[in-house]
BAFIPA-165424 format. One record per residue (C-alpha): residue number from 1; residue in three letters; chain; z, y, x. Coordinates in steps of 0.05 Angstrom, whole numbers, plus 32768, in hexadecimal, padded with zeros to 4 digits. Example, Ala and Ser with C-alpha at 12.3 -4.5 7.8 and 13.67 -1.06 7.14 Angstrom:
2
bado resi->1	resn->ala	chain->A	z->809C	y->7FA6	x->80F6
bado resi->2	resn->ser	chain->A	z->808F	y->7FEB	x->8111
***
This chain:
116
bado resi->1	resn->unk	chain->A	z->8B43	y->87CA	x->8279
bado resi->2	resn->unk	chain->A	z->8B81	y->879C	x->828C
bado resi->3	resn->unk	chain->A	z->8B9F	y->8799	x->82C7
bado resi->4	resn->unk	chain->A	z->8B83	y->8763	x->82F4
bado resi->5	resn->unk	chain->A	z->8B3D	y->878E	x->82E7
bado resi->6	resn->unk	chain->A	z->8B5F	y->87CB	x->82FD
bado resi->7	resn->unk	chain->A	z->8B76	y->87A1	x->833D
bado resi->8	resn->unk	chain->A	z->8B31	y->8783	x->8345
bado resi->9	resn->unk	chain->A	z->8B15	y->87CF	x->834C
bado resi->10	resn->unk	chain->A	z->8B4A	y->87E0	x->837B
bado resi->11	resn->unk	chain->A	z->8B36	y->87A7	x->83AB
bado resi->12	resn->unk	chain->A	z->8AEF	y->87AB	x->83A3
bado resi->13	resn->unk	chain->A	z->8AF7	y->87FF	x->83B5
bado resi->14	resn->unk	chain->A	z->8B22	y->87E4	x->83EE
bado resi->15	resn->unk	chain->A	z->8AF0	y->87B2	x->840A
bado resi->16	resn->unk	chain->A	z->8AB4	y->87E6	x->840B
bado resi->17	resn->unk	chain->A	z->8AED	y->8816	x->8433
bado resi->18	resn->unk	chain->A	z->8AF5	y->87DA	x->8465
bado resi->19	resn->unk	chain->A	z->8AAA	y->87CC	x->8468
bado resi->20	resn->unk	chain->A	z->8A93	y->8818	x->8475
bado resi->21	resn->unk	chain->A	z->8AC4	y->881F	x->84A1
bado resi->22	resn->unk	chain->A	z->8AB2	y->87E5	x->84CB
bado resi->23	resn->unk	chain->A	z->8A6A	y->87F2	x->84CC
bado resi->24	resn->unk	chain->A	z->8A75	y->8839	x->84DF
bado resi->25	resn->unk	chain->A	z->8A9E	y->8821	x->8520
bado resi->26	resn->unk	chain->A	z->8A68	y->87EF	x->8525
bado resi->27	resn->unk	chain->A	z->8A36	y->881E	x->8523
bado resi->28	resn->unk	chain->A	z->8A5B	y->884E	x->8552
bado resi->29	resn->unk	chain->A	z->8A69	y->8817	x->8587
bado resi->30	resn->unk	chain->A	z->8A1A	y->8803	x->8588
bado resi->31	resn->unk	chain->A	z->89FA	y->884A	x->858B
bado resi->32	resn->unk	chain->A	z->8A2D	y->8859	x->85C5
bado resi->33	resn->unk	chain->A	z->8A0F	y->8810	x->85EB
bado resi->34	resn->unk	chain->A	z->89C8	y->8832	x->85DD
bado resi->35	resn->unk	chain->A	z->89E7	y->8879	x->85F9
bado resi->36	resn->unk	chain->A	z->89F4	y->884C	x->8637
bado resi->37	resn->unk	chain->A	z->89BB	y->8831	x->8645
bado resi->38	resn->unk	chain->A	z->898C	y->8860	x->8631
bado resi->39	resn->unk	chain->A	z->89B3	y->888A	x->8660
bado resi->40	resn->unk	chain->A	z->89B3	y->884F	x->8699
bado resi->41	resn->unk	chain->A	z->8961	y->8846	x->868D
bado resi->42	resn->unk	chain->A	z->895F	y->8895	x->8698
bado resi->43	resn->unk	chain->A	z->8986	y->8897	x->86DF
bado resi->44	resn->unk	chain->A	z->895F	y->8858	x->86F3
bado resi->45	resn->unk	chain->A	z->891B	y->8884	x->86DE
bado resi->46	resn->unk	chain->A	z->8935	y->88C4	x->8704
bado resi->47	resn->unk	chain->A	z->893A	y->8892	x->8747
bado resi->48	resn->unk	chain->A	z->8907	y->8874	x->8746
bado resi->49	resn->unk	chain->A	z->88DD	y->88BC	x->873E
bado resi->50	resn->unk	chain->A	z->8900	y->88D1	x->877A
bado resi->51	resn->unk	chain->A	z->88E9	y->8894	x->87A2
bado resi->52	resn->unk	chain->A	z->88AB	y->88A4	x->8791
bado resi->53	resn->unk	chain->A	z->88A7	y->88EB	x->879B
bado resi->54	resn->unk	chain->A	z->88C4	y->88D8	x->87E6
bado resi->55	resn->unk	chain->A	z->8890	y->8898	x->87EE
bado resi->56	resn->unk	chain->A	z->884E	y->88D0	x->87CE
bado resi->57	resn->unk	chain->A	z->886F	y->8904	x->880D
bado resi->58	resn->unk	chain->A	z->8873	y->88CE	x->8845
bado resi->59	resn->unk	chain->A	z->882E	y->88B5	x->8827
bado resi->60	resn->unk	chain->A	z->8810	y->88FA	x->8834
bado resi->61	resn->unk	chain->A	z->882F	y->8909	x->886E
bado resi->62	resn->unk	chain->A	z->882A	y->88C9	x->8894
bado resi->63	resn->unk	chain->A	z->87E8	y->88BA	x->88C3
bado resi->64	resn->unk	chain->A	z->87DE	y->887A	x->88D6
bado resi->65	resn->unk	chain->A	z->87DB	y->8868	x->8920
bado resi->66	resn->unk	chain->A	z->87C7	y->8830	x->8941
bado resi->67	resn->unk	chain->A	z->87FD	y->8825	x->8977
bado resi->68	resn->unk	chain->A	z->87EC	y->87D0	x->8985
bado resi->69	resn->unk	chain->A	z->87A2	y->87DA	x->8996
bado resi->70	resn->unk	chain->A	z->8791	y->87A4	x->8958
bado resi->71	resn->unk	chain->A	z->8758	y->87D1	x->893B
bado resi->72	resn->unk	chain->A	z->873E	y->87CC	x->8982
bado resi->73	resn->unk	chain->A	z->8744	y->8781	x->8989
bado resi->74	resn->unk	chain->A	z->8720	y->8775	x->894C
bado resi->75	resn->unk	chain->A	z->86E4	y->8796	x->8958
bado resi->76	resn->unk	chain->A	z->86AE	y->878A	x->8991
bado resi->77	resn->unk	chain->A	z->8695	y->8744	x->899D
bado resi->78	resn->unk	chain->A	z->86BC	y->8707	x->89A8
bado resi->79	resn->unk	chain->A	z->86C5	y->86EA	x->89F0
bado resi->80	resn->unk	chain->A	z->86D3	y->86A4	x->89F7
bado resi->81	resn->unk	chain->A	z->86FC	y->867D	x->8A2F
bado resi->82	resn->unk	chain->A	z->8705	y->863E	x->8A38
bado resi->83	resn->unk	chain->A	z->873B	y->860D	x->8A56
bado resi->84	resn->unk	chain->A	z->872B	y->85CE	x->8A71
bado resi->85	resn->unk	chain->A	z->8754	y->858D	x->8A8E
bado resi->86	resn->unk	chain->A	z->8745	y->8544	x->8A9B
bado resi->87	resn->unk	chain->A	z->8756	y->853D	x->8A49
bado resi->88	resn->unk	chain->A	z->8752	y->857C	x->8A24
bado resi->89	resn->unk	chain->A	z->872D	y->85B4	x->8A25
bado resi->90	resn->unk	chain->A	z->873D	y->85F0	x->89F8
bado resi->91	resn->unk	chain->A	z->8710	y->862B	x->89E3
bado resi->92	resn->unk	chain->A	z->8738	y->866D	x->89D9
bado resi->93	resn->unk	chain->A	z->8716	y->86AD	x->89BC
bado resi->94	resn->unk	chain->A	z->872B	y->86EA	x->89D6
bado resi->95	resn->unk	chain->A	z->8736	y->8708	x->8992
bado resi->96	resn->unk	chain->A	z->877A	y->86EE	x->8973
bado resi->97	resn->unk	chain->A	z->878F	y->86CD	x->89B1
bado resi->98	resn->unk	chain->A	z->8785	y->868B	x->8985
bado resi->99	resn->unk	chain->A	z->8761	y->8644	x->8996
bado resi->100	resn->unk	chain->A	z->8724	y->8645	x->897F
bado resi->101	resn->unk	chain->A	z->870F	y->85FA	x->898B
bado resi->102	resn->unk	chain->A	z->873B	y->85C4	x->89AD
bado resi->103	resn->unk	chain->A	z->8713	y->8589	x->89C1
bado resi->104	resn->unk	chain->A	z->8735	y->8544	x->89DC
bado resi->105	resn->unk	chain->A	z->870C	y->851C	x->8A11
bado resi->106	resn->unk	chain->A	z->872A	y->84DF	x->8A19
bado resi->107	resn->unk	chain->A	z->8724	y->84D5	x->89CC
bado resi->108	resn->unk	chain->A	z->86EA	y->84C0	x->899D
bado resi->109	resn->unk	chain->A	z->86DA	y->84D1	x->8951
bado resi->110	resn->unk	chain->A	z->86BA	y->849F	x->8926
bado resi->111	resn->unk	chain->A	z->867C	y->84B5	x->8931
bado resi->112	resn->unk	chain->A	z->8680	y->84B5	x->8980
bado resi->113	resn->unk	chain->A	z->868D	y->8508	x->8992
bado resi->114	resn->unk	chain->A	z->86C9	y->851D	x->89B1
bado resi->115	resn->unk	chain->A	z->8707	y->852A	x->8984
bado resi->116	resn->unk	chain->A	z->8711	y->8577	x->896B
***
């Protein structure tokens, strides 16, 4: 063995030093980024149990009342009134409060009926 072999040793033993010990930080650095968010999935997990737990309670303990009537308005039968001028006349239903037909007198279709 001469000396530049002795020196090529040295620097190969000094390169694996230098490459464990960067791998190792490496290594170190990513399992603490997987600490953090395993640990951030975790907290999120615990939350959103909590909400839950609180919506399953108000779930249970809620009971729906009908405070606007609308279960009322929707059932029986439906009552039409009707609006009429010189050149409209519009058909409301008395569930919904909405126009049911609108028809325009002074106005023709194509095939001759009033406009709705």
């Amino acid at each position: 063995m001469d000396r530049n072999t002795v020196i090529g040793f040295v620097l190969l033993g000094l390169l694996l030093f230098a490459y464990l010990f960067n791998s190792t930080k490496n290594s170190q650095e990513l399992q603490r980024l997987k600490q953090l968010a395993d640990d951030s999935i975790a907290r999120v997990k615990a939350q959103q149990d909590a909400l839950s737990k609180v919506q399953d309670s108000t779930k249970i303990k809620a009971v729906p009342v009908d405070t606007t009537g609308f279960n009322k308005a929707t059932s029986g039968t439906e009552k039409l009134v009707s609006i009429e001028n010189k050149t409209v006349k519009i058909i409301f239903s008395n569930k919904g409060a909405q126009p049911k037909e609108v028809l325009l007198k002074d106005f023709k279709s194509a095939d001759g009926s009033m406009v709705k």
